[in-house]
C-alpha positions in Angstrom: 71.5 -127.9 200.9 68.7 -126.8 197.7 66.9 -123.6 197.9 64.2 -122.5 195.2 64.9 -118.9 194.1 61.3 -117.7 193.8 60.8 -114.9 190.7 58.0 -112.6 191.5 56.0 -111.1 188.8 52.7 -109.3 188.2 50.0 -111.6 187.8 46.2 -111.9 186.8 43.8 -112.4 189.8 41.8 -114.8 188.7 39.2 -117.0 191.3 39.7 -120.5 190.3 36.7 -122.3 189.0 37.7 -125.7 188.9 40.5 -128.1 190.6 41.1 -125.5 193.2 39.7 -127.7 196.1 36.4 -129.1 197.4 34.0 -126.8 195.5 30.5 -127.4 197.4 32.3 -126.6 200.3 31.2 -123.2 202.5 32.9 -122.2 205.4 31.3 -122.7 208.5 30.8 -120.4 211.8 33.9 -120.7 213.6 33.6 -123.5 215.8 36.1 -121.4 218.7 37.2 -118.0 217.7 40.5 -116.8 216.0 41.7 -116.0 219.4 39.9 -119.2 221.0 42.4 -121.3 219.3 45.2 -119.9 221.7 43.2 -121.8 224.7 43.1 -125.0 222.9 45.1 -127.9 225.1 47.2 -129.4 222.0 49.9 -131.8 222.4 53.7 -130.5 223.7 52.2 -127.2 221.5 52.7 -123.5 222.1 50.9 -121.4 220.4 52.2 -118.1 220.2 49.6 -115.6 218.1 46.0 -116.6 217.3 44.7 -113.4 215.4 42.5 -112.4 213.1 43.5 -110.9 209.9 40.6 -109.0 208.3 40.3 -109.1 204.1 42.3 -106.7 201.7 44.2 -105.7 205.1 47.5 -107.4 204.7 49.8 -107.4 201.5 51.6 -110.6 201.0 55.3 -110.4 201.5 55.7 -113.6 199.3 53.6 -112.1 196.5 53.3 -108.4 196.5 51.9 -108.2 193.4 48.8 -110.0 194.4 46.0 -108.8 195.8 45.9 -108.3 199.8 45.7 -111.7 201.9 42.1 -113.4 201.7 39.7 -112.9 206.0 41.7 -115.6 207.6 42.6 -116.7 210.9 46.3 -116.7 211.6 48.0 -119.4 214.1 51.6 -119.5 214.6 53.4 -121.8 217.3 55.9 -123.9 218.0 55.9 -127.9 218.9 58.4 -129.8 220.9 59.8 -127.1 222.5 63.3 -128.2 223.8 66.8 -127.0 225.0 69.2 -129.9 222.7 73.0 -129.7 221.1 74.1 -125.9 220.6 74.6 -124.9 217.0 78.0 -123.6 216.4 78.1 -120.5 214.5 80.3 -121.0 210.5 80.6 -118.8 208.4 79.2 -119.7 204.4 82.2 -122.0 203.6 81.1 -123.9 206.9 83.9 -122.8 208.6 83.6 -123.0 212.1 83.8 -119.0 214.0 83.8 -119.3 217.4 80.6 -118.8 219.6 78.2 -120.3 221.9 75.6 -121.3 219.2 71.8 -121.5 219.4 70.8 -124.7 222.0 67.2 -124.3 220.9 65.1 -126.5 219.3 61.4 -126.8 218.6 59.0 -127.6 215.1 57.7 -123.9 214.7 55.0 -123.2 211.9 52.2 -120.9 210.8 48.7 -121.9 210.1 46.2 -119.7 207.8 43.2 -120.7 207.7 40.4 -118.5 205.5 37.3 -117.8 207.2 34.9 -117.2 204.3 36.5 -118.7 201.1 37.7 -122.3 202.8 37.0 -124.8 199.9 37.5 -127.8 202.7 41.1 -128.9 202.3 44.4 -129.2 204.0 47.6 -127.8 202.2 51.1 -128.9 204.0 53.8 -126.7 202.0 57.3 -128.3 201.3 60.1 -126.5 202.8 63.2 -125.6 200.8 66.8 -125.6 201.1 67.9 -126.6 204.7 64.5 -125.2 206.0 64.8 -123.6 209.1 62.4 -120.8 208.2 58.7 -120.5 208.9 57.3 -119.0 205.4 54.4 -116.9 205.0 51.5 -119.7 204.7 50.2 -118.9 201.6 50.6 -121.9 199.6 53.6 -121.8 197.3 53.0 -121.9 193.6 55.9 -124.2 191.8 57.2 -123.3 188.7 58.3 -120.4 188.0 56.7 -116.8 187.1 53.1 -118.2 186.9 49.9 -116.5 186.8 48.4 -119.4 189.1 47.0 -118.6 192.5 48.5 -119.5 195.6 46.5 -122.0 197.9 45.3 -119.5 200.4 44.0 -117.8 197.6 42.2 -120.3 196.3 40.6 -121.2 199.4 43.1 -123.8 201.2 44.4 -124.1 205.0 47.7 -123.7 204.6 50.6 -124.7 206.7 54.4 -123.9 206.7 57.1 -125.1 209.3 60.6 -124.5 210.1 61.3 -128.7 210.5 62.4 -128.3 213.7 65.4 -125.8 213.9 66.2 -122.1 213.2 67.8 -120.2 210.0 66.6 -116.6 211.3 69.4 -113.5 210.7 71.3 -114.2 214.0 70.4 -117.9 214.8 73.2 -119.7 213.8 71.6 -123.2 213.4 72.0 -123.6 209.8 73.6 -126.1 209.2 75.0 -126.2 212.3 72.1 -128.2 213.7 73.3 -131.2 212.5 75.0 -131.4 215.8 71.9 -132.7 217.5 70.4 -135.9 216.6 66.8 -134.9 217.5 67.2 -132.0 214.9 69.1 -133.8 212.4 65.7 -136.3 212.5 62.8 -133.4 212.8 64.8 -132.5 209.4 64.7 -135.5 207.7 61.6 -137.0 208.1 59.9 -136.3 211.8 58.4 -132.3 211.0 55.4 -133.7 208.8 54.7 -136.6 210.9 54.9 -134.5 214.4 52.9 -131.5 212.8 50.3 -132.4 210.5 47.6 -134.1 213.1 47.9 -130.8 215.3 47.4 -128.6 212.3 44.4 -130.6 211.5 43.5 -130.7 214.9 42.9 -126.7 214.8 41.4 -126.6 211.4 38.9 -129.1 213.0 38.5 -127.2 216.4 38.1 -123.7 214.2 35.6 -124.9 211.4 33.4 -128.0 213.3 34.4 -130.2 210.6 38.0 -131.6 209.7 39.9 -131.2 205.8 37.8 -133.6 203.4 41.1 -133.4 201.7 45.1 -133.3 202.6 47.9 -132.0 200.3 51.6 -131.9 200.6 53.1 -129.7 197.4 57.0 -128.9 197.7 59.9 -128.9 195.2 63.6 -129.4 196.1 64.0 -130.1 199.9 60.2 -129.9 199.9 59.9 -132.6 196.6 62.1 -134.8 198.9 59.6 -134.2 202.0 56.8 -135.0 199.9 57.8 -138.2 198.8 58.8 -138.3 202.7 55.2 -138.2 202.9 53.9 -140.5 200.4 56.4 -143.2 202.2 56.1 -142.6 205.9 52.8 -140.9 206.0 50.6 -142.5 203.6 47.4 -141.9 205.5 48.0 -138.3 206.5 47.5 -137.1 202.3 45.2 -137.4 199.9 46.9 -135.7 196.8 51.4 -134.9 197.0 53.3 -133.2 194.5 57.0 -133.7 194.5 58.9 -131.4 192.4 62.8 -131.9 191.5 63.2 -133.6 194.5 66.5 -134.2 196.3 65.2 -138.0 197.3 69.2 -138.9 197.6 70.1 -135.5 198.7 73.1 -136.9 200.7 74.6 -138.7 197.2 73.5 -135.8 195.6 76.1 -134.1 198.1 78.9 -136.5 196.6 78.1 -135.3 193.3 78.7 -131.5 194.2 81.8 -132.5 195.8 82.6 -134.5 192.5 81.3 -131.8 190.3 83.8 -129.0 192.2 86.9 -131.3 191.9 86.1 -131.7 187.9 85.7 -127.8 187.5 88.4 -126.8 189.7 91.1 -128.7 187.5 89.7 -126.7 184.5 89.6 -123.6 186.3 93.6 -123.8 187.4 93.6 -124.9 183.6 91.9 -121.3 182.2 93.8 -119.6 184.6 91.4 -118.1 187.9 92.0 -116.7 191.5 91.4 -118.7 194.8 88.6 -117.8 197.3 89.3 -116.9 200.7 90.3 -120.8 201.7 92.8 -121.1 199.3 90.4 -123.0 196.7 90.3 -122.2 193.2 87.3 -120.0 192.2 85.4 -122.3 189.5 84.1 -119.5 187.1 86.8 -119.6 184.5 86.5 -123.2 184.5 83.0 -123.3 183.2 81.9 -119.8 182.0 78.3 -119.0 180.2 80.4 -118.9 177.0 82.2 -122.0 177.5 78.8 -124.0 178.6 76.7 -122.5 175.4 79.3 -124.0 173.7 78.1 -127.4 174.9 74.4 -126.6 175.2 74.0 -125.5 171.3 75.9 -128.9 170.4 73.1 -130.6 172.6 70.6 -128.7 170.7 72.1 -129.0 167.6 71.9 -132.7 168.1 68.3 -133.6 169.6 66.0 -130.2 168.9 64.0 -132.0 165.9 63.7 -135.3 167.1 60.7 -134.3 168.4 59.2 -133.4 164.7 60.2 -129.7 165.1 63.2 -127.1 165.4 61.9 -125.0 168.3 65.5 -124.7 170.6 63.6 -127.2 173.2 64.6 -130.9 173.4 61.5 -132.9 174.4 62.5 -136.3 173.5 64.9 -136.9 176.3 65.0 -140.5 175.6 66.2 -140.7 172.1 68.5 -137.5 173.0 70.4 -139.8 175.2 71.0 -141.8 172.1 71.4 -139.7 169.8 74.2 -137.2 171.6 77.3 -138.5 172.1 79.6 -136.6 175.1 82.8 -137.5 173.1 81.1 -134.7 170.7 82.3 -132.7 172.6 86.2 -132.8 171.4 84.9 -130.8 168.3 84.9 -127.7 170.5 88.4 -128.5 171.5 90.9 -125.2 171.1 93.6 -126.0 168.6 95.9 -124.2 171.1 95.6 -120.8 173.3 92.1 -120.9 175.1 89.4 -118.6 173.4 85.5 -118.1 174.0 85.2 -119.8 171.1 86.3 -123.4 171.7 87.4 -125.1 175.5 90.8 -126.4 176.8 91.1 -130.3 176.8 91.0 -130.4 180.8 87.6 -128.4 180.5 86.0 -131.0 177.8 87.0 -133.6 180.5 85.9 -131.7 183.4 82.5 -131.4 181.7 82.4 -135.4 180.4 83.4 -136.4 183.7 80.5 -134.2 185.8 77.7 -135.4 183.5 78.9 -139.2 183.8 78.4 -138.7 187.5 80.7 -139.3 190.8 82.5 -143.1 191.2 84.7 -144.0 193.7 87.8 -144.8 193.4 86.9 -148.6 192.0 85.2 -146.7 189.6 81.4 -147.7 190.9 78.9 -145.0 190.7 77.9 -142.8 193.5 74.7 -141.1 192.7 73.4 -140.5 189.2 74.4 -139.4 185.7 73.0 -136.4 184.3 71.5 -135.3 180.8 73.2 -132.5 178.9 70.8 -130.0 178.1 70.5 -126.8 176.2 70.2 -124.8 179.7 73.2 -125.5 181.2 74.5 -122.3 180.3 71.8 -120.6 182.6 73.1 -118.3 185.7 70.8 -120.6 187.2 72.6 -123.4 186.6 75.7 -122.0 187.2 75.0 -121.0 189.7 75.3 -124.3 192.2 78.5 -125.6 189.9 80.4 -123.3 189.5 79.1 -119.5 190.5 78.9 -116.3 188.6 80.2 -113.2 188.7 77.3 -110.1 189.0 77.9 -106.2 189.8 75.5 -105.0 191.7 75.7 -100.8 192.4 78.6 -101.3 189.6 80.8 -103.4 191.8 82.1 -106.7 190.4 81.1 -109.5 193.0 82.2 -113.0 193.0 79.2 -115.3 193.5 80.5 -119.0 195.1 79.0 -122.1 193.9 76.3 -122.9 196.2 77.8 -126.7 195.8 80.4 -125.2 198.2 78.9 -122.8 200.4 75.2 -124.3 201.4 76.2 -127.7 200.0 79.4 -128.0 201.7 77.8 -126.9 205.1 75.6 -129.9 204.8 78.3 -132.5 203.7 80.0 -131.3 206.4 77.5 -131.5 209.9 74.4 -133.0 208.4 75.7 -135.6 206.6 78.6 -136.8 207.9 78.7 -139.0 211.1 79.6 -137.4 213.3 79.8 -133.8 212.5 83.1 -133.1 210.3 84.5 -129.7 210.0 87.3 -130.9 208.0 85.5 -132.2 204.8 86.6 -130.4 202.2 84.3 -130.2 198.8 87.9 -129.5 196.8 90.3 -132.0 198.3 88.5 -135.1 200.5 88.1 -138.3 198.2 84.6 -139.9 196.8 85.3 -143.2 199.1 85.5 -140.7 202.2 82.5 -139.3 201.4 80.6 -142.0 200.9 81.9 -143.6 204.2 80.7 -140.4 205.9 77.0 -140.5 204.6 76.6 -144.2 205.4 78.1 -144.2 209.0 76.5 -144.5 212.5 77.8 -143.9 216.2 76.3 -144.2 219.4 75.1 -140.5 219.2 73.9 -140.8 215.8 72.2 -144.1 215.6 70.5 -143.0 211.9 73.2 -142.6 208.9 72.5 -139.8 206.9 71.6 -142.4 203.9 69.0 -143.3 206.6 67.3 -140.3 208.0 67.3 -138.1 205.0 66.3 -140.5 201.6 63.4 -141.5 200.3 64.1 -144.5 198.3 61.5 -146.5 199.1 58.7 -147.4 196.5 56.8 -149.4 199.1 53.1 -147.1 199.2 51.1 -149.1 200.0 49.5 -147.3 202.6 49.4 -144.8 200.5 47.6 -146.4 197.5 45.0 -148.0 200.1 43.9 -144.7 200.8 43.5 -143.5 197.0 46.5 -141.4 197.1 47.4 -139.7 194.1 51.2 -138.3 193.4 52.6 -136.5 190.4 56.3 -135.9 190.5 57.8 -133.8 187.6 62.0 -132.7 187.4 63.6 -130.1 185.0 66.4 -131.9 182.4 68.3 -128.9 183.2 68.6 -129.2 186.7 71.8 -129.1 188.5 71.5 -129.8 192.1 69.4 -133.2 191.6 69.5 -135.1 188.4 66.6 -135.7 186.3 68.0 -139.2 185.6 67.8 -140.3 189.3 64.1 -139.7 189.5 63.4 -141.3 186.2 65.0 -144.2 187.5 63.0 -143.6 191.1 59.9 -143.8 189.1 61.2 -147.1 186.8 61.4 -148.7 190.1 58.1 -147.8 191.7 57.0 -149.5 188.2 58.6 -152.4 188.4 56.8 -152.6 191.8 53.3 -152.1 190.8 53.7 -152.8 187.0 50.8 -151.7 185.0 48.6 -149.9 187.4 51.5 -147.3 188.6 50.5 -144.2 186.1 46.7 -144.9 188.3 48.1 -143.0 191.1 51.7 -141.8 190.2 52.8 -139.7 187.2 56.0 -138.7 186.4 56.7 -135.1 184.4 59.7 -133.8 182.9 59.9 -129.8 181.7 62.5 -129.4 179.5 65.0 -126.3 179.8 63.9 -126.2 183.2 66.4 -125.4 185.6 65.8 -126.6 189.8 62.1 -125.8 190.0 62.3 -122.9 188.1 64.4 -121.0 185.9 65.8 -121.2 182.3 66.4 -119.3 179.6 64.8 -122.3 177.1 62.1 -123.5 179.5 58.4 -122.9 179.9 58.3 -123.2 183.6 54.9 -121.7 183.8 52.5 -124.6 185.1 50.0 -126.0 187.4 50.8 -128.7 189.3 48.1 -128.0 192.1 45.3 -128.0 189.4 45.9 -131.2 188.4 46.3 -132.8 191.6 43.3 -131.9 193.1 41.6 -132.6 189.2 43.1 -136.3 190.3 42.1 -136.9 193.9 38.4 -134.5 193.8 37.5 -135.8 190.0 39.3 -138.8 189.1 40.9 -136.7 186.0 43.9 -138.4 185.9 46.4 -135.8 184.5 47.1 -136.7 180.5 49.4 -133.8 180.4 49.4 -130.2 182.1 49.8 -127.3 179.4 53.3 -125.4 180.0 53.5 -122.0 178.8 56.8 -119.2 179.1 57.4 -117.2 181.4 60.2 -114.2 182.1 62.4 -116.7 182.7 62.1 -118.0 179.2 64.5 -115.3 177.2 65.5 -117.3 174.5 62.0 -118.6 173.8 58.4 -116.8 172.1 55.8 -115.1 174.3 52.5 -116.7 174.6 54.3 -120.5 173.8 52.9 -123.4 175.0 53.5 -127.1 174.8 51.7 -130.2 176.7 53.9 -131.9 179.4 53.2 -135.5 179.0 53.6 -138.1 181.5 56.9 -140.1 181.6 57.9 -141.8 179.5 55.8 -139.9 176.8 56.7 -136.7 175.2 55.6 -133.8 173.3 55.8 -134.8 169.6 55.2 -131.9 167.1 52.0 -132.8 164.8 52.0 -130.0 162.2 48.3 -129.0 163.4 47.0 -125.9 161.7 47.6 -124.0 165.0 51.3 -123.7 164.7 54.1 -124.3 166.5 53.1 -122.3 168.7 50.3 -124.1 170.7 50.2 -126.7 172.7 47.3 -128.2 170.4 49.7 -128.8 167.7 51.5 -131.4 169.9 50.4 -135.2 171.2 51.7 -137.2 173.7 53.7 -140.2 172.1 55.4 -142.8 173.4 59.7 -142.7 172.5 61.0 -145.7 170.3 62.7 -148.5 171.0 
């Protein structure tokens, strides 16, 4: 249902000194060959290329701008191999278009392992979206436009898989997968489990020695499967980073459904055209105008209660105090609509979509969210409401990704059983919720089931030293900051005092889903301070945030300190400026 737009920029090579992995460690002689690995007998696995790929040989088609690929020793393959339920082929509303479909079914991945730089550890990368695509294993970098290297760059394994189902040009198994129980399951939780012994398996067979440590880094989709991990697979990882994760993705489906009902009424109220179901298109409903409307109110509101006027809002906590959404009737048009002020059934759209989806007796169905200056971002738009963009000079109409990747998911993975008929304009909340929470005797798992990760039992994971940080953009719009807070508030009130020892919670402000914003400094390093955690024992006090393309409405060369929940930056007035993250301490908000 989530994708991560990734923004590729040109970047500094720089070999990482320090909290890049286990630094005494030297590669061995290959154990087996490259080739060798092909041979090796590994359980329901098919490996289909074991190659060599030689240094400076190989551009990187995730990052271009890098340098070639590091020497390493590429493995690519497939586990579980199996004929299952065909996928039928829809088109992006989810509309089903007639066709056999894809019956085939099977975990594939890609394995790089470098052959003279490998620092000793095990990198698992999150997958995003609905998955379904083997990525280049080169270690995503999260955040967006940083100068930080990717893992195989700085001397990781790295692994990437497809969790169990195809999304290749031609495929036609996403989402239609969610027709097969097996894959719905692989999905949801199965792929890491299933995968990461074998992977370690040939990191072992190859080097002689197996990964002194494990990591599993992924935002979105891939922040959900990491906390997947810290749950369900506490042994397998030493260090996790979960970024923006969709830990309730299928109430987070409700909301998009809630969130298009809310925008369509102002859109009809504006005045727009229908897409090619019928359905009102939701641009006019919520344009960039109309939501800078709202954001500069926000700002207006909280910017200094963090000690300066900077257009960031860092004190989340007292913002939610301090900004009230009935505010928003001062924006209110005293009669024709201009992009000056909003209709009354716009003001209401907007109130109602930040309260959050209820049922019909008025009881909540996922999370609230927090208004933000950055809600006016194409970014955020985006997933609510789409945008329009003109590329060669021709005006396209870009659908809300709420209703073309999110209503594909409410529709077959979700819903039990599979239900072509849900509509993302029309069905009601209580439907909705019925369809994520019920079973049959194919599906045995509700979606609520298979695909969250609610628990804060990790136990496991603590008895093995685990370390996690989590961290969520205030401006996101596909999973609310608010519901991780409260995620993290719970894992506290399970282990009290000695949480922050092995789990800290950051929050970026301006930051849209992983990435993005115009008011953000999305450029971090969550990998860094991991491995500073698990190799070091440096707990992470703060990780220095600095801007990025993506910030347009902010300096160059700004930086701030993200502090661990439920501290923030507060501005000290230090002889640096405002400038610098060293004229900024972590404080804890007010009562």
């Amino acid at each position: 249902m989530t994708g991560v737009i990734v923004t590729l920029i040109a970047v500094s090579v720089v070999l990482c000194s320090s909290g890049c992995g286990s630094p005494d460690m030297v590669a061995p002689d290959p154990a087996v060959s490259c080739a060798g690995i092909a041979q090796l007998s590994l359980p329901d696995t098919q490996i289909t290329k074991a190659e060599f790929v030689p240094a400076n040989s190989t551009p990187s088609t995730t990052y271009p701008n890098l340098p070639d690929l590091p020497e390493n020793c590429l493995i690519q393959g497939t586990v579980n191999t199996r004929i299952g339920v065909p996928a039928p082929p829809m088109d992006q509303f989810g509309n089903l278009t007639g066709g056999s479909g894809n019956p085939n079914y099977g975990i594939q991945f890609e394995l790089r392992m470098p052959t003279t730089t490998w620092n000793g550890d095990f990198f698992f990368t999150g997958g995003s979206g609905n998955d379904g695509v083997v990525a280049e294993a080169v270690g995503q970098t999260l955040g967006g436009g940083t100068a930080f290297l990717p893992a195989l760059y700085r001397g990781f394994a790295v692994i990437t898989q497809n969790s169990g189902h195809t999304a290749d040009a031609g495929s036609d198994q996403n989402d239609g997968f969610g027709y097969d129980p097996q894959a719905r399951y692989d999905y949801g939780y199965q792929q890491t489990g299933t995968l990461t012994p074998i992977a370690k398996s040939i990191v072992k067979s190859y080097f002689g020695t197996s990964p002194v440590h494990s990591y599993y880094i992924g935002c979105s989709n891939g922040g959900r499967e990491a906390m997947v991990a810290s749950q369900q697979w506490g042994s397998m990882f030493d260090g996790i980073v979960a970024g923006d994760p969709g830990f309730r993705l299928p109430h987070a489906a409700i909301a998009e459904a809630w969130d298009t009902q809310q925008f369509a009424k102002a859109a009809l109220a504006v005045g727009t055209t229908l897409d090619p179901n019928g359905n009102p298109v939701l641009i006019p409903g919520a344009s960039e105008s109309d939501l800078a409307l709202v954001g500069q109110l926000v700002l207006q509101a909280c910017d200094t209660l963090d000690g300066l006027q900077d257009n960031m809002i860092f004190n989340m906590a007292a913002c939610k105090k301090t900004f009230d959404p009935a505010s928003l009737s001062t924006l209110q048009c005293p009669g024709t609509k201009t992009p000056t002020c909003l209709l009354p059934e716009q003001i209401s759209a907007i109130q109602k979509v930040f309260a959050g989806p209820v049922d019909s007796q008025g009881n909540p169905l996922y999370s609230d969210w927090p208004y933000d200056v950055d809600i006016s971002d194409v970014y955020w738009r985006m997933w609510t409401v789409g945008y329009i963009s003109t590329p060669n000079n021709v005006v396209t109409i870009n659908y809300a990704a709420n209703d073309t990747q999110g209503a594909q998911s409410a529709m077959y993975l979700f819903s039990t059983p599979p239900n072509p008929s849900l509509s993302m304009f029309t069905t009601p909340m209580d439907d909705f919720n019925s369809e994520i929470n019920a079973t049959d005797p194919t599906f045995t798992q509700s979606a609520t089931t298979y695909m969250e990760a609610t628990s804060t039992d990790l136990d496991t994971f603590r008895t093995n030293h685990g370390k996690i940080i989590f961290y969520h953009g205030e401006s996101d719009p596909v999973f609310s900051m608010y519901d991780t807070v409260k995620y993290y508030d719970n894992l506290t009130s399970r282990y009290g005092k000695d949480t922050g020892s092995f789990a800290r919670l950051f929050l970026i402000p301006g930051m849209n889903h992983c990435e993005h914003g115009s008011y953000a400094l999305d450029s971090f390093d969550p990998l860094t301070a991991i491995v500073n955690w698990v190799e070091k024992g440096t707990a992470p006090d703060s990780m220095i945030a600095g801007t990025s393309p993506n910030s347009t409405a902010l300096p160059a060369g700004r930086t701030r300190p993200l502090c661990p929940y439920p501290q923030f930056a507060q501005y000290t007035g230090a002889p640096a400026g405002s400038e610098d993250a060293t004229s900024f301490t972590c404080v804890a908000p007010s009562d």
